[in-house]
ZAMARGU-4260 file (C-alpha; in steps of 0.2 Angstrom, whole numbers, plus 5000, padded with zeros to 4 digits):
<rodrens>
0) 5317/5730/4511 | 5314/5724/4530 | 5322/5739/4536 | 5308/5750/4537 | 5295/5737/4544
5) 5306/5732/4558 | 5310/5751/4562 | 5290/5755/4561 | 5289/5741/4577 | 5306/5744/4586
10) 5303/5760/4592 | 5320/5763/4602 | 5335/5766/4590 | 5346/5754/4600 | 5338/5736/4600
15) 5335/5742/4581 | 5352/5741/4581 | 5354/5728/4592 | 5342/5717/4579 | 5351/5725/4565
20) 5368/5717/4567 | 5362/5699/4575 | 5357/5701/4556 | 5377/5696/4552 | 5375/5680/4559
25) 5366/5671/4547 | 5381/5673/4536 | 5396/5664/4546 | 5386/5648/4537 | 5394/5655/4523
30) 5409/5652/4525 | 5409/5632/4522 | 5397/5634/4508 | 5403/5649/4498 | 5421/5643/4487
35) 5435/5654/4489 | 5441/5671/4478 | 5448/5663/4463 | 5456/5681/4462 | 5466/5678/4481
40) 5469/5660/4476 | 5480/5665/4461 | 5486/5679/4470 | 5493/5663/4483 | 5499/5653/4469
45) 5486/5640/4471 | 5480/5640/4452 | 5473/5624/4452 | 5461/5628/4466 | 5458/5644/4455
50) 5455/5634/4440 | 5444/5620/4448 | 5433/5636/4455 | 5432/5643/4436 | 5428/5622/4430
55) 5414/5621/4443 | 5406/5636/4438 | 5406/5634/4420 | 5401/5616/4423 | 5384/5625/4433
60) 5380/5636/4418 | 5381/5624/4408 | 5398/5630/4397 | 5414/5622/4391 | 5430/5628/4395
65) 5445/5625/4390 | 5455/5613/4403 | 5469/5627/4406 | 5460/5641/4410 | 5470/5650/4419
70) 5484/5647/4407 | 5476/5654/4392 | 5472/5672/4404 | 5489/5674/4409 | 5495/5675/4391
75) 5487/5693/4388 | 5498/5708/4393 | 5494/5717/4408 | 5497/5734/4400 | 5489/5731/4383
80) 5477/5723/4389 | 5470/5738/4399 | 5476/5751/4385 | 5467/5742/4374 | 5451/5743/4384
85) 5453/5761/4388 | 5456/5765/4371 | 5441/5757/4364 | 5429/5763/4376 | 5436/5778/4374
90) 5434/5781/4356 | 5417/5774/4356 | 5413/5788/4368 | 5421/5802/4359 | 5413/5796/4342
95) 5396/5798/4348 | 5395/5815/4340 | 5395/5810/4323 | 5380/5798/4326 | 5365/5808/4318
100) 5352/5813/4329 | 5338/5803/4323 | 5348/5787/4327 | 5345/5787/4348 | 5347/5768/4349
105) 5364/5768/4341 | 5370/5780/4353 | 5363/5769/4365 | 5373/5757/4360 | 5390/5765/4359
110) 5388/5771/4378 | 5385/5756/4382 | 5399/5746/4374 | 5410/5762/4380 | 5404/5757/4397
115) 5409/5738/4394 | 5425/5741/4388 | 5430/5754/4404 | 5420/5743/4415 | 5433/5728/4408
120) 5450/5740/4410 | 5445/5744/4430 | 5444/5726/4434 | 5463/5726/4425 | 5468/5740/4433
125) 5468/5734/4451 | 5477/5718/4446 | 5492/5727/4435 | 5493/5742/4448 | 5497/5729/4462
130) 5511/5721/4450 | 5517/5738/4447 | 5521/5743/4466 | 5536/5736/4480 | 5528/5726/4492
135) 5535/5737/4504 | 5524/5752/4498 | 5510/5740/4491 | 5498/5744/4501 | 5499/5762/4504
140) 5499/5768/4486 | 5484/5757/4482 | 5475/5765/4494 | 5483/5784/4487 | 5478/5779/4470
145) 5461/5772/4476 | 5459/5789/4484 | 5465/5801/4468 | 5453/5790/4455 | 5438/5794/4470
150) 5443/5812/4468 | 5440/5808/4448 | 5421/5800/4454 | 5418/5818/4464 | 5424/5829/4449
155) 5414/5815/4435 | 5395/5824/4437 | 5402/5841/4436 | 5410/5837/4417 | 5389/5831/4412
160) 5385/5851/4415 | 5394/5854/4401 | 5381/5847/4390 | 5371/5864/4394 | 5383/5873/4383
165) 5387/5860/4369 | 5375/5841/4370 | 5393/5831/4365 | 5406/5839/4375 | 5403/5829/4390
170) 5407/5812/4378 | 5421/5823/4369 | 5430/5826/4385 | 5426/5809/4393 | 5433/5800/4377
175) 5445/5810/4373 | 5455/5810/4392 | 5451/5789/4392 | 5459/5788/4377 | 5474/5799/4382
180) 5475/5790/4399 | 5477/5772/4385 | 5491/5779/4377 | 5501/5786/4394 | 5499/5767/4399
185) 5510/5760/4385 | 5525/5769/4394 | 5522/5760/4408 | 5532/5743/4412 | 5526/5726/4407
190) 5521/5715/4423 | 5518/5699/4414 | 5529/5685/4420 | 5539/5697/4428 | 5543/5692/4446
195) 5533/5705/4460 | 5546/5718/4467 | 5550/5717/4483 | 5558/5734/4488 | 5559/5751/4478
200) 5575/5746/4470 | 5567/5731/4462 | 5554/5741/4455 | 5569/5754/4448 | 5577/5740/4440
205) 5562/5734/4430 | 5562/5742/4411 | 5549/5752/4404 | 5544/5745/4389 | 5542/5757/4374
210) 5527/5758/4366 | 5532/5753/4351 | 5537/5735/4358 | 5526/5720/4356 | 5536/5706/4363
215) 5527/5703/4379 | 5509/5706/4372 | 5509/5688/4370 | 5519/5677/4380
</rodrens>
């Protein structure tokens, strides 16, 4: 918001700039006050640090955690987890149509719960991809799948032009592609408890689990 008063007296375009990146100093300070990601510290192994982070929190907003946190989130499978989530948001989406039209505030609220439930399934989705790859190929099909899923950003306004030949058919074809991406997940292999794959004949070896198999959904 300072941006444009400080450009309106800083005339030359290089102090502005100069003044805009002495901006990053105020937050080295940061870094002995902020705690660190409890994401990285599991990713470490450091799960108490993780859970003393998660107690602290909760003990600011005034909530009651269990003592095991991080215990009781590990038990969920990674892949039913996120189907799950797709699937839901999914079929709220494609459902829309059947909500009569005088009834705005229930649409409403299936587009938003549809939003909840894929906004939950991306924040599963980076932790189970990166227990799906090698290490030795990690980090370059994170950044290749990172890169198709923009191509799927880039393509996403077009589909909303639909709505100019039918009002649902951007929800049906949303839905209905979340909810076939749900079921292509259950062919994938479980990652829970599973030790990371260190080379593409690790990742070979592991067994796809059917979709008709249960016991890893709770561990």
């Amino acid at each position: 918001m300072t941006l444009p008063l400080i450009a309106y007296f800083t005339r030359s375009w290089r102090i502005l700039l100069f003044i805009l990146s002495l901006s990053g100093l105020v937050y080295i300070p940061l870094w002995w006050f902020i705690p660190e990601s409890p994401r990285w510290l599991l990713t470490k192994g450091r799960v108490q640090e993780a859970e003393a982070i998660f107690q602290h929190a909760a003990k600011k907003n005034g909530v009651n955690p269990p003592m095991t946190l991080i215990n009781e989130l590990k038990r969920f499978s990674r892949r039913f987890s996120l189907s799950g989530s797709l699937f839901i948001g999914g079929g709220f989406l494609f459902f829309i149509r059947l909500i009569p039209s005088n009834l705005p505030t229930l649409s409403t609220l299936l587009v938003m719960i549809g939003k909840f439930c894929t906004t939950t399934a991306f924040s599963i989705l980076y932790v189970y991809t990166i227990e799906l790859y090698p290490t030795t190929i990690r980090n370059l099909s994170i950044g290749v799948s990172s890169m198709f899923s923009r191509l799927g950003s880039i393509i996403s306004p077009y589909i909303f032009y639909l709505g100019i030949h039918h009002e649902f058919l951007p929800y049906i074809l949303i839905g209905s592609s979340t909810v076939f991406s749900a079921i292509l997940i259950l062919f994938l292999p479980e990652t829970l408890n599973v030790p990371l794959p260190e080379t593409i004949n690790q990742m070979q070896k592991i067994k796809g689990a059917s979709c008709l198999s249960t016991r890893n959904l709770i561990s």
